[in-house]
C-alpha positions as CSV (number, residue, x, y, z in Angstrom):
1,X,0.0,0.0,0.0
2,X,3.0,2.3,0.9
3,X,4.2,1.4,-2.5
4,X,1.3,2.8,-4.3
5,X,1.0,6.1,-2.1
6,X,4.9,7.2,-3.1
7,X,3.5,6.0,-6.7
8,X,-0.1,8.6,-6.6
9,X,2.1,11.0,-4.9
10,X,4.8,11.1,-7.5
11,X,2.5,11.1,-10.0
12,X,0.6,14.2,-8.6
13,X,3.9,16.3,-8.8
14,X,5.2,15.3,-11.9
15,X,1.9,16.1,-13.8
16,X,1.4,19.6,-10.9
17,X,5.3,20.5,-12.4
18,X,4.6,19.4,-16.1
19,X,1.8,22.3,-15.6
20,X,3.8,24.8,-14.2
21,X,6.1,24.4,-16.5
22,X,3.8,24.1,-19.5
23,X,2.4,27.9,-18.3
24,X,5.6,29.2,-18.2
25,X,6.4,28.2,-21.3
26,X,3.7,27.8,-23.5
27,X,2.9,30.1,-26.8
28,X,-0.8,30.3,-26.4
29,X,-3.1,32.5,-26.3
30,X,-4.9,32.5,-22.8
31,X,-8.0,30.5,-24.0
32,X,-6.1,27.7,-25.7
33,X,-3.7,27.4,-22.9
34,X,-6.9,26.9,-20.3
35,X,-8.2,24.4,-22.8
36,X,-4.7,22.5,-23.0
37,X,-4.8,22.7,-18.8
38,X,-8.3,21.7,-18.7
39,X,-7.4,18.4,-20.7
40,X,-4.2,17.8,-19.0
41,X,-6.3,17.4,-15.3
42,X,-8.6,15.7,-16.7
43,X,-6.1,12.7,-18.0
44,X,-4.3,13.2,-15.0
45,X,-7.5,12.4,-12.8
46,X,-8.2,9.7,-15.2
47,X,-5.0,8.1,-14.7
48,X,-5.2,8.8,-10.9
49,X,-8.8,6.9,-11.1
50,X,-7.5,3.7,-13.0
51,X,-4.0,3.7,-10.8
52,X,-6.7,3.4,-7.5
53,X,-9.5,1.1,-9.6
54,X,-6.1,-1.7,-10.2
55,X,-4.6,-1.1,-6.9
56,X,-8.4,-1.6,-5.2
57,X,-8.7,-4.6,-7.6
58,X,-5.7,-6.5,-5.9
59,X,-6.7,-5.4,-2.8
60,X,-9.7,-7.3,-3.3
61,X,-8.4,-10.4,-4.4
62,X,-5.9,-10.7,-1.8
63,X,-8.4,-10.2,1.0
64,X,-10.3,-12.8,-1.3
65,X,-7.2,-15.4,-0.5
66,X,-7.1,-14.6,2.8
67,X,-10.7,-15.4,3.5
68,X,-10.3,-18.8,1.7
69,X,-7.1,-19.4,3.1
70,X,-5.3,-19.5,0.2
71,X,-3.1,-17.0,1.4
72,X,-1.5,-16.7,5.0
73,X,-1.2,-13.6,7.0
74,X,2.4,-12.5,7.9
């Protein structure tokens, strides 16, 4: 679970510094760069979403093992 944290965490500042830097940078006019920001958070969440939909699937499966025995507690 600690894995996956460090994992949503750096992938919540690389895409938060990508964006800064993208502002910072970027040739746009102000309604094409909102546009471009508006579609970069929205794959980011999207990403976040199916990052916490596989990790919750696992999750799942091993609690699944452990109530059938199929996997011991350590």
């Amino acid at each position: 679970m600690r894995r996956f944290g460090l994992f949503l965490a750096g992938l919540l500042a690389g895409a938060l510094i990508g964006s800064l830097v993208a502002l910072l940078l970027a040739p746009m006019s102000g309604e094409q760069l909102r546009e471009q920001a508006r579609h970069q958070t929205e794959k980011v969440m999207t990403d976040i979403r199916s990052a916490v939909e596989e990790e919750r699937k696992k999750l799942e499966a091993e609690l699944e093992a452990l109530k059938t025995g199929e996997l011991e507690v350590k």
